[in-house]
mmCIF file of the N, C-alpha and C atoms, coordinates in Angstrom:
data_MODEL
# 
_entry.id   MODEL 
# 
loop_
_atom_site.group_PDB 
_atom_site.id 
_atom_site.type_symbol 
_atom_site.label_atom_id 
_atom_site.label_alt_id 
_atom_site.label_comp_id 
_atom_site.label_asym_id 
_atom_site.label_entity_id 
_atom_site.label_seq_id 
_atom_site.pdbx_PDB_ins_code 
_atom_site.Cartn_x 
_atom_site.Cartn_y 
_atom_site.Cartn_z 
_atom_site.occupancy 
_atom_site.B_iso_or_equiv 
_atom_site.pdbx_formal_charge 
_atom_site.auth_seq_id 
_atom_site.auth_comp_id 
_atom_site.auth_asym_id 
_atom_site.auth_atom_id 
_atom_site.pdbx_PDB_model_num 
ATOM 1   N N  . UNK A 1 1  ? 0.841   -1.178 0.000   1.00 0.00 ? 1  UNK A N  1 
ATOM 2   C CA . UNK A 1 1  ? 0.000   0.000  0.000   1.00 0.00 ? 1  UNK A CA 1 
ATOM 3   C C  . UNK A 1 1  ? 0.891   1.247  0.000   1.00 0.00 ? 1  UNK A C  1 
ATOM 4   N N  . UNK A 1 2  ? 0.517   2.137  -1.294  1.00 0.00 ? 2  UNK A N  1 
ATOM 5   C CA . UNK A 1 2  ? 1.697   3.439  -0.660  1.00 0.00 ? 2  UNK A CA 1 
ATOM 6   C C  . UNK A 1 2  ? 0.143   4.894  -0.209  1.00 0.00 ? 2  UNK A C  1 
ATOM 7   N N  . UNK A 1 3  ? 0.858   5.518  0.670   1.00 0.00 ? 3  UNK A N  1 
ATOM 8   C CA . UNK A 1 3  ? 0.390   6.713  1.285   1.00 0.00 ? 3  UNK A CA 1 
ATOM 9   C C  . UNK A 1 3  ? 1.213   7.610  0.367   1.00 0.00 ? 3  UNK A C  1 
ATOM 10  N N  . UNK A 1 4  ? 0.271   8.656  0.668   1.00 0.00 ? 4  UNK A N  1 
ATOM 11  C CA . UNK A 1 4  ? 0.713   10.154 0.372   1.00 0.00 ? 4  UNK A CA 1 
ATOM 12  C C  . UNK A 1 4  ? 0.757   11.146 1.487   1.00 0.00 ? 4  UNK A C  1 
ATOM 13  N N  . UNK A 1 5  ? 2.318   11.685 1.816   1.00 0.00 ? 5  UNK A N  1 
ATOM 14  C CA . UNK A 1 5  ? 2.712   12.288 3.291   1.00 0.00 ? 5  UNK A CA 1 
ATOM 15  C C  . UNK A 1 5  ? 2.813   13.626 2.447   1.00 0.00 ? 5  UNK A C  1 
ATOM 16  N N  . UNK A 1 6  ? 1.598   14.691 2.957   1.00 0.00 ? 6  UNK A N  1 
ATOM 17  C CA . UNK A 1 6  ? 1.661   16.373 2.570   1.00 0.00 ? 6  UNK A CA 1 
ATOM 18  C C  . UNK A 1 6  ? 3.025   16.817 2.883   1.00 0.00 ? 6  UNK A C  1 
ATOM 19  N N  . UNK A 1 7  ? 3.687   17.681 1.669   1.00 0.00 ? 7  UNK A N  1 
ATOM 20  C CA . UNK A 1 7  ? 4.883   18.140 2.034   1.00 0.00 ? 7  UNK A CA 1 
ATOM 21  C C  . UNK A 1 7  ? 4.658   19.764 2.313   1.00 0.00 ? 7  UNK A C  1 
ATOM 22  N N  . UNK A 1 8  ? 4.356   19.893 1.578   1.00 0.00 ? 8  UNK A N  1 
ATOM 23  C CA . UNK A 1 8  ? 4.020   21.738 1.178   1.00 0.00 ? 8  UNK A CA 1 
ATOM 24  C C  . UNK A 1 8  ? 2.777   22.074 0.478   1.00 0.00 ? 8  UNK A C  1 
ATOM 25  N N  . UNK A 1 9  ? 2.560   23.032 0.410   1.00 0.00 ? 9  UNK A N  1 
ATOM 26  C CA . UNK A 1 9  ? 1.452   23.815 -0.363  1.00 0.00 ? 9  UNK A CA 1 
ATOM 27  C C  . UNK A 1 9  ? 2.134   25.463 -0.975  1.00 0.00 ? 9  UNK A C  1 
ATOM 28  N N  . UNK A 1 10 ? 1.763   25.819 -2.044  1.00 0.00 ? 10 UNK A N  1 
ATOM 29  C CA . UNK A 1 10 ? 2.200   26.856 -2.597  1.00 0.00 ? 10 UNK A CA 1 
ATOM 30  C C  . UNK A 1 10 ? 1.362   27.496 -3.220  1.00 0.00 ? 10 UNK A C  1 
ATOM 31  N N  . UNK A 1 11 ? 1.006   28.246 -4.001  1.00 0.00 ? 11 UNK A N  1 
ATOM 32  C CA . UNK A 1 11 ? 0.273   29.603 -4.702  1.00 0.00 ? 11 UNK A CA 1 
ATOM 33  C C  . UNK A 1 11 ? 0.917   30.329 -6.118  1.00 0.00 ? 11 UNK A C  1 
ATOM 34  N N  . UNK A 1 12 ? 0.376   29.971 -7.296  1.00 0.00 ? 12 UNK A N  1 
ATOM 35  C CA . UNK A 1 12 ? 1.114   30.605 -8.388  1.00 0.00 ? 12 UNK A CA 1 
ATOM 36  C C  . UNK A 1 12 ? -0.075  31.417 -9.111  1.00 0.00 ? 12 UNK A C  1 
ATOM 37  N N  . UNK A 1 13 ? 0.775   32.651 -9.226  1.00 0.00 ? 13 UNK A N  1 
ATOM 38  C CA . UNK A 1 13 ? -0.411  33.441 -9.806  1.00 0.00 ? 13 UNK A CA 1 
ATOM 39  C C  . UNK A 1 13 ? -0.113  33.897 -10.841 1.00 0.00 ? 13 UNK A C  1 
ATOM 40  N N  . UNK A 1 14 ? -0.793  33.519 -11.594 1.00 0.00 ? 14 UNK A N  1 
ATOM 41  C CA . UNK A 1 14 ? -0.413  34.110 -13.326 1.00 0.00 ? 14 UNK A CA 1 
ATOM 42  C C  . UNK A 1 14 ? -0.865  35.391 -13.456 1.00 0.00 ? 14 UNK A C  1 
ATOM 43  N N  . UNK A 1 15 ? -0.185  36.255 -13.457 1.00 0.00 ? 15 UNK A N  1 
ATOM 44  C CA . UNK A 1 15 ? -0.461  38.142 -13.591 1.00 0.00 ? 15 UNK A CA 1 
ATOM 45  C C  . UNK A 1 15 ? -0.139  38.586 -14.911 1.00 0.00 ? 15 UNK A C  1 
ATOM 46  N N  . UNK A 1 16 ? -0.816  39.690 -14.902 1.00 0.00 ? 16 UNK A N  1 
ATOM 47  C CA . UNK A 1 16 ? -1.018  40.383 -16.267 1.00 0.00 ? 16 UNK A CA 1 
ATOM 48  C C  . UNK A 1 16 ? 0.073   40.149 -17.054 1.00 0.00 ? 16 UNK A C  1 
ATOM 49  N N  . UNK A 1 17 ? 1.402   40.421 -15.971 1.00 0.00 ? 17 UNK A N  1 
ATOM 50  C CA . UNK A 1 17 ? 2.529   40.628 -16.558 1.00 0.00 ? 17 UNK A CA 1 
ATOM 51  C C  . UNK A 1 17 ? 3.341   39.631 -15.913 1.00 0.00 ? 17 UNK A C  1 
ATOM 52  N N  . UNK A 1 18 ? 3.306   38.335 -16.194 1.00 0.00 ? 18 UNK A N  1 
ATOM 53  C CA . UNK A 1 18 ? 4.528   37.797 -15.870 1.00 0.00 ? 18 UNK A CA 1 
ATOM 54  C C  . UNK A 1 18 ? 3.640   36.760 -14.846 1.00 0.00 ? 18 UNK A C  1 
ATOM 55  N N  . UNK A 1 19 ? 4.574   36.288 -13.610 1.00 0.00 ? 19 UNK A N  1 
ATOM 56  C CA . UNK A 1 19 ? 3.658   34.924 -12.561 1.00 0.00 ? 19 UNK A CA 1 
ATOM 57  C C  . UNK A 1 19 ? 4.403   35.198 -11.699 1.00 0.00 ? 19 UNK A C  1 
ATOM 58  N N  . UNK A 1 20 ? 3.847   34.904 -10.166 1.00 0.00 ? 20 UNK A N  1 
ATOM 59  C CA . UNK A 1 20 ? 4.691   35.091 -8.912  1.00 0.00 ? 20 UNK A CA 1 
ATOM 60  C C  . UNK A 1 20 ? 4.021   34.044 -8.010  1.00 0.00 ? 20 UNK A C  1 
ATOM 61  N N  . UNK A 1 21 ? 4.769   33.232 -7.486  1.00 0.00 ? 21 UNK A N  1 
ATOM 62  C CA . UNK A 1 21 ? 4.844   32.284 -6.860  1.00 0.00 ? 21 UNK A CA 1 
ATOM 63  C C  . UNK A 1 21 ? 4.990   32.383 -5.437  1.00 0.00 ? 21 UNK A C  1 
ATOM 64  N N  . UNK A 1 22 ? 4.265   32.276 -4.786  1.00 0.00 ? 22 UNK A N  1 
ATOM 65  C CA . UNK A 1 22 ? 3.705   32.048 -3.134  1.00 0.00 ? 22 UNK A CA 1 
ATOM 66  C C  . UNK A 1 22 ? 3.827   31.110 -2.312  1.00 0.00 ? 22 UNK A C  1 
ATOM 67  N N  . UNK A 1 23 ? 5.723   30.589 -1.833  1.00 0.00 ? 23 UNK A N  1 
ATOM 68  C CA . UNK A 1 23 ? 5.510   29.241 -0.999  1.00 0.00 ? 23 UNK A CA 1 
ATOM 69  C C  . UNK A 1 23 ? 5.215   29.094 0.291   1.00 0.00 ? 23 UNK A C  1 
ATOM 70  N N  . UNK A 1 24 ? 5.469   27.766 1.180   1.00 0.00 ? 24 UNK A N  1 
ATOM 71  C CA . UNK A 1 24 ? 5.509   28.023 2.359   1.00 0.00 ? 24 UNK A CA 1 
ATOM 72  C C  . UNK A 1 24 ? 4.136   28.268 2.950   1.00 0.00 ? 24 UNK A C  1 
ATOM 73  N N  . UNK A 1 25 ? 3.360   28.495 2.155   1.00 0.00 ? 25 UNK A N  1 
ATOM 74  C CA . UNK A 1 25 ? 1.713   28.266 2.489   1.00 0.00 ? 25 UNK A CA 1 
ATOM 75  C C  . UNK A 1 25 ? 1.267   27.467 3.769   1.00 0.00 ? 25 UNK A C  1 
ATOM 76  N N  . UNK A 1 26 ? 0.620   27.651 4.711   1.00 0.00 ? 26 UNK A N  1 
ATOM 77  C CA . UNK A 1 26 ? -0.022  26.869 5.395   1.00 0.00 ? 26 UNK A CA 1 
ATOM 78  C C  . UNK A 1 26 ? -1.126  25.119 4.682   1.00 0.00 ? 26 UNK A C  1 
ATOM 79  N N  . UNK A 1 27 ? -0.443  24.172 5.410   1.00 0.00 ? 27 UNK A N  1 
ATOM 80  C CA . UNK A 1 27 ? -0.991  23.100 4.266   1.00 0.00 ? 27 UNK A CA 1 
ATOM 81  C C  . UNK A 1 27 ? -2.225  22.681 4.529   1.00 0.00 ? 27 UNK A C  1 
ATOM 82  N N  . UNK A 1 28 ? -2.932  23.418 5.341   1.00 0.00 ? 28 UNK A N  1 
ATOM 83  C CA . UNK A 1 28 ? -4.062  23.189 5.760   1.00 0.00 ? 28 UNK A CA 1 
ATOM 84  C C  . UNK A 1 28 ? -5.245  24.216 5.645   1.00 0.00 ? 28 UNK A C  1 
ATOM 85  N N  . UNK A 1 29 ? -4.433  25.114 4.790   1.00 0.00 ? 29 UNK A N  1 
ATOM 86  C CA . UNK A 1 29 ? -5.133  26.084 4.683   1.00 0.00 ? 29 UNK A CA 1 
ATOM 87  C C  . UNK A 1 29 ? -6.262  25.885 3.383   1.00 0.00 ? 29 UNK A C  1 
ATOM 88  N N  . UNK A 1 30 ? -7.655  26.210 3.378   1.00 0.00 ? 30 UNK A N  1 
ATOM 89  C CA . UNK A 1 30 ? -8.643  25.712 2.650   1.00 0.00 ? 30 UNK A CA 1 
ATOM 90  C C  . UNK A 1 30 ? -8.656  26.753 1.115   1.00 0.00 ? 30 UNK A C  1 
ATOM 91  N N  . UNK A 1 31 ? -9.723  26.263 0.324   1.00 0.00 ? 31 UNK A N  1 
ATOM 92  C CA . UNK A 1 31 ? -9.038  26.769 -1.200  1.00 0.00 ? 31 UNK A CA 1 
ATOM 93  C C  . UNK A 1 31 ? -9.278  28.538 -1.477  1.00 0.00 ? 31 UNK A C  1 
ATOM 94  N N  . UNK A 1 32 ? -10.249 28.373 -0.312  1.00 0.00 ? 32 UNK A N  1 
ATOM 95  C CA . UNK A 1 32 ? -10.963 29.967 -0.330  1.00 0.00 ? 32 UNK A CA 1 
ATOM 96  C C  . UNK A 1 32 ? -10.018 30.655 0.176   1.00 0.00 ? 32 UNK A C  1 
ATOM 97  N N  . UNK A 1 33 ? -8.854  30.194 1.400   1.00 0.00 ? 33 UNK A N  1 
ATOM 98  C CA . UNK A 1 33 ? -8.234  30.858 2.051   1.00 0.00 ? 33 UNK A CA 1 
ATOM 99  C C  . UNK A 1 33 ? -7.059  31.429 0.917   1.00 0.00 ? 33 UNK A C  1 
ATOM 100 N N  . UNK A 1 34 ? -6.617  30.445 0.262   1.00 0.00 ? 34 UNK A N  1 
ATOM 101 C CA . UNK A 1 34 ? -5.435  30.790 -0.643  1.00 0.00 ? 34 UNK A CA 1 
ATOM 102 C C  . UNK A 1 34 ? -5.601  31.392 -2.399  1.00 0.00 ? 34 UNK A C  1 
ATOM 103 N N  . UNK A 1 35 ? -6.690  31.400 -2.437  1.00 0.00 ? 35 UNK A N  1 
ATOM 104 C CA . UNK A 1 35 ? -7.720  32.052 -3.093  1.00 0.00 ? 35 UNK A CA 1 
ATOM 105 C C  . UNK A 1 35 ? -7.317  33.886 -3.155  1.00 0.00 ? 35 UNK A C  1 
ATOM 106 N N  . UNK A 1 36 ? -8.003  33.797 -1.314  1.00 0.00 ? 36 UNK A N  1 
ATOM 107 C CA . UNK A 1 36 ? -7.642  34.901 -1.110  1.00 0.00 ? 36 UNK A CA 1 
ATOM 108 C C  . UNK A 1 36 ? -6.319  36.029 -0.959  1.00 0.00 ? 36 UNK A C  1 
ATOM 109 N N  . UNK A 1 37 ? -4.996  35.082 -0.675  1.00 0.00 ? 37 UNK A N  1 
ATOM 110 C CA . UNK A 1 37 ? -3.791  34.902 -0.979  1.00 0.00 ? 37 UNK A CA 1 
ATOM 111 C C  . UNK A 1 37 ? -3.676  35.487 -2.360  1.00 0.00 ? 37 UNK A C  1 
ATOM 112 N N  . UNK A 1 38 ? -4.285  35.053 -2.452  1.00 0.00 ? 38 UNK A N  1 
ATOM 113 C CA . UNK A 1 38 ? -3.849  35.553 -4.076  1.00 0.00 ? 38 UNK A CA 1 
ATOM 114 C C  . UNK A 1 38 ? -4.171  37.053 -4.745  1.00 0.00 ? 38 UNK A C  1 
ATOM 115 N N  . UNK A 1 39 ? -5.704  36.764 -4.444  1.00 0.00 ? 39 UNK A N  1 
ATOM 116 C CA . UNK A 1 39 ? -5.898  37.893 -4.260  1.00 0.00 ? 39 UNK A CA 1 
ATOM 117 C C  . UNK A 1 39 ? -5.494  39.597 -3.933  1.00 0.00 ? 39 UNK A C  1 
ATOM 118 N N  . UNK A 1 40 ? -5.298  39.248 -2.654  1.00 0.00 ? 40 UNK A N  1 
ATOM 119 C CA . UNK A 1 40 ? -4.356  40.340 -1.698  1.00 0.00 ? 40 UNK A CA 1 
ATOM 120 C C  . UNK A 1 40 ? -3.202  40.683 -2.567  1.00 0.00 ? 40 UNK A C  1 
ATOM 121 N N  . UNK A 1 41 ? -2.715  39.652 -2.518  1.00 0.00 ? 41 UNK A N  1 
ATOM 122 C CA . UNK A 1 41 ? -0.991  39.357 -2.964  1.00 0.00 ? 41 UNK A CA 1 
ATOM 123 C C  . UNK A 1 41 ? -1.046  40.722 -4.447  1.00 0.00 ? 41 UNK A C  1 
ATOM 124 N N  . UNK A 1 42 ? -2.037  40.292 -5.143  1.00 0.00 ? 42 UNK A N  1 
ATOM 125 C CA . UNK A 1 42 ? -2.092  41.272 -7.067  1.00 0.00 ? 42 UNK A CA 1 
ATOM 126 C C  . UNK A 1 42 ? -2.199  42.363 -6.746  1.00 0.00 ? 42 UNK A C  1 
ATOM 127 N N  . UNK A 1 43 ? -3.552  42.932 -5.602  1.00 0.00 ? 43 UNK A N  1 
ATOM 128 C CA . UNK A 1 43 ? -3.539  44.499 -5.203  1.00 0.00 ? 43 UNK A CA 1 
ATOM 129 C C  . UNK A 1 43 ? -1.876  44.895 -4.965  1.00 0.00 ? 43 UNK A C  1 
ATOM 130 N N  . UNK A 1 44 ? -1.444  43.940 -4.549  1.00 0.00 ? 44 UNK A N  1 
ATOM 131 C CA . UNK A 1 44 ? 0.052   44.972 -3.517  1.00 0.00 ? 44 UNK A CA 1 
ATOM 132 C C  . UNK A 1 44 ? 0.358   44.343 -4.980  1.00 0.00 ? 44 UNK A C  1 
ATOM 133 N N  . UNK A 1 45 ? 0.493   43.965 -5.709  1.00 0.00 ? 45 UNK A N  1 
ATOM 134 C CA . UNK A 1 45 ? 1.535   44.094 -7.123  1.00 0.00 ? 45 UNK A CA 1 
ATOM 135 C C  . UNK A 1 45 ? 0.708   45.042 -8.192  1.00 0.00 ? 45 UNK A C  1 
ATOM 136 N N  . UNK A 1 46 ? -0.519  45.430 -7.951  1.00 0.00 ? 46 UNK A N  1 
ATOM 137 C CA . UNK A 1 46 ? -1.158  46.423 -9.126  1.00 0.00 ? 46 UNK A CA 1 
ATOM 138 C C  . UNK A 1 46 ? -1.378  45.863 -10.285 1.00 0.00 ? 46 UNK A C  1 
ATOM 139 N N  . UNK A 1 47 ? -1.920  44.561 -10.370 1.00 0.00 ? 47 UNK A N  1 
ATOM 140 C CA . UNK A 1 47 ? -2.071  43.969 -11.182 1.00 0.00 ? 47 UNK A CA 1 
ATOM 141 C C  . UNK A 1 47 ? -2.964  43.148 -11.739 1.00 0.00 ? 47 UNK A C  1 
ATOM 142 N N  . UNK A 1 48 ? -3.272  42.688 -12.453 1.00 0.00 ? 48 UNK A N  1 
ATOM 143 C CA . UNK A 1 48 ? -5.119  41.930 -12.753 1.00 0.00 ? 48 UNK A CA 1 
ATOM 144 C C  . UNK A 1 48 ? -4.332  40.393 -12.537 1.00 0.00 ? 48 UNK A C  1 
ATOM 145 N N  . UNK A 1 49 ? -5.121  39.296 -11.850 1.00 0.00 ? 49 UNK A N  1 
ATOM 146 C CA . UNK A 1 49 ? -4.831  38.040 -11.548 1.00 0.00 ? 49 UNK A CA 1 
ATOM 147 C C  . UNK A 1 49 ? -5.726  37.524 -12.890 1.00 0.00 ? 49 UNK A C  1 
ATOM 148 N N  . UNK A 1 50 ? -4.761  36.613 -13.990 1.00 0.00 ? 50 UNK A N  1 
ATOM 149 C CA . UNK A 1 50 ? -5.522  35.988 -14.724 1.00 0.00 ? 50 UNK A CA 1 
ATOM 150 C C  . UNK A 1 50 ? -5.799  34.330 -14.473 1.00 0.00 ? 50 UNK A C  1 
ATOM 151 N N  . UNK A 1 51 ? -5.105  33.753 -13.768 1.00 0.00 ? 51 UNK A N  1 
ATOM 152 C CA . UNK A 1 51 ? -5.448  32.386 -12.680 1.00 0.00 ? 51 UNK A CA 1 
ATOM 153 C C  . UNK A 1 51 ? -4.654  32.232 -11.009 1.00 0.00 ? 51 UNK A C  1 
ATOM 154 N N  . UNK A 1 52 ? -5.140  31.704 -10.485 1.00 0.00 ? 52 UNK A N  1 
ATOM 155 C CA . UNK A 1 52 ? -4.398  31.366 -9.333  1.00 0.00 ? 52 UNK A CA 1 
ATOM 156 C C  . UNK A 1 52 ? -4.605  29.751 -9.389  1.00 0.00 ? 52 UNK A C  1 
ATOM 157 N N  . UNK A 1 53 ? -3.181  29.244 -9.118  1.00 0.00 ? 53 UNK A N  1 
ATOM 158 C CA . UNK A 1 53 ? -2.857  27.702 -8.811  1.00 0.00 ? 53 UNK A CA 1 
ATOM 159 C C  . UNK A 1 53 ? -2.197  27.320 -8.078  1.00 0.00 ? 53 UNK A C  1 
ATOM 160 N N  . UNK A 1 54 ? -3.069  26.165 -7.157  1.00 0.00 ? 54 UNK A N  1 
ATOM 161 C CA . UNK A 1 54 ? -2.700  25.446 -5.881  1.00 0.00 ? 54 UNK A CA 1 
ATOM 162 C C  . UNK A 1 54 ? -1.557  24.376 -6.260  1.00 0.00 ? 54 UNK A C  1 
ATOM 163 N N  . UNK A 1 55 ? -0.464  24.514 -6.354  1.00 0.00 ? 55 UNK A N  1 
ATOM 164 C CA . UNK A 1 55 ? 0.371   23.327 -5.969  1.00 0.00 ? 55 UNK A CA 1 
ATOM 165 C C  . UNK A 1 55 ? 0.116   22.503 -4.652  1.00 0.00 ? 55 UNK A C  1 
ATOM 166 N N  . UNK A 1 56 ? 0.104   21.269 -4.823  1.00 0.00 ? 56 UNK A N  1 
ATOM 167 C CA . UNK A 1 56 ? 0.364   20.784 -3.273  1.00 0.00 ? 56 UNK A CA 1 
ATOM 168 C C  . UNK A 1 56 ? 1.816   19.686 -3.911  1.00 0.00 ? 56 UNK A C  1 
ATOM 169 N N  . UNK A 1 57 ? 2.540   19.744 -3.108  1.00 0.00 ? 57 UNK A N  1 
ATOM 170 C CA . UNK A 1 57 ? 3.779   18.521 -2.862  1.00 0.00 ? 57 UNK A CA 1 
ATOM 171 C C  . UNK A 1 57 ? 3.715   17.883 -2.023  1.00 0.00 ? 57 UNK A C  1 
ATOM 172 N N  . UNK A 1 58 ? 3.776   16.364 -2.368  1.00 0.00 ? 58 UNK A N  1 
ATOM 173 C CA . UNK A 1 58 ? 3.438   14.932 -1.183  1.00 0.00 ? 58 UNK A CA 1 
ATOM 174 C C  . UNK A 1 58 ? 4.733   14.315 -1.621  1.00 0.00 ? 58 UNK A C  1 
ATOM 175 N N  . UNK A 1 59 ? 5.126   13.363 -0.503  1.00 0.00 ? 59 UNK A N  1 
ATOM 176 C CA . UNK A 1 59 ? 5.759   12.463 -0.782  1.00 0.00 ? 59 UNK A CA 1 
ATOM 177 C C  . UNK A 1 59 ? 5.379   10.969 -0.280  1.00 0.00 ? 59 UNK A C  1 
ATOM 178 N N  . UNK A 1 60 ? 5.073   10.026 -1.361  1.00 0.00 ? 60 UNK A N  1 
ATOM 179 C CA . UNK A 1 60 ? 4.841   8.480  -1.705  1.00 0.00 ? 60 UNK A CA 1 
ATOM 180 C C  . UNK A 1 60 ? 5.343   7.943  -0.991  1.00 0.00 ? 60 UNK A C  1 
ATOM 181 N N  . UNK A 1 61 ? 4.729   7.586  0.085   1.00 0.00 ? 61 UNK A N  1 
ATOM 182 C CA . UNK A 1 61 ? 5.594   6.088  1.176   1.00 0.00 ? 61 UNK A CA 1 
ATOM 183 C C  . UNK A 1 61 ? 5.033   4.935  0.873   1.00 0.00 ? 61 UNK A C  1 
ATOM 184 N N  . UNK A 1 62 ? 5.931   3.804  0.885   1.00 0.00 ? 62 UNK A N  1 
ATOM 185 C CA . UNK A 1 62 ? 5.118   2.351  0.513   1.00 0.00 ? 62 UNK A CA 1 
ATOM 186 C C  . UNK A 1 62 ? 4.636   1.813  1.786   1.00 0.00 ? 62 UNK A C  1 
ATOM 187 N N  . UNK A 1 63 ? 4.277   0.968  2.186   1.00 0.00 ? 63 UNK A N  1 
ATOM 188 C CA . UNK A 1 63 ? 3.841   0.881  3.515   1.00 0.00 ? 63 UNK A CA 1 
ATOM 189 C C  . UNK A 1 63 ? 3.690   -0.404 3.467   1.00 0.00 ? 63 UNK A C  1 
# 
């Protein structure tokens, strides 16, 4: 049987101009929360958000 052990969670936001990437995320944090992350994050860059994407990183244990 293999599991999946949560490593991280991150935030990539594709902006008008270019993408900026948000690690270190809380991994428990829900989709609305990092959503909002994102959000926030474009005002302080002055910029229109054209997607926001949840990375999550696990790592495969066999068990």
């Amino acid at each position: 049987m293999v599991t999946a052990a949560l490593k991280s969670t991150k935030v990539v936001l594709k902006l008008a101009e270019g993408s900026q990437t948000i690690s270190g995320c809380n991994t428990v944090a829900t989709d609305e929360n990092l959503f909002a992350l994102g959000q926030a994050v474009s005002k302080l860059e002055a910029q229109d958000v054209e997607a926001v994407t949840k990375v999550v990183e696990s790592t495969l244990i066999q068990e």
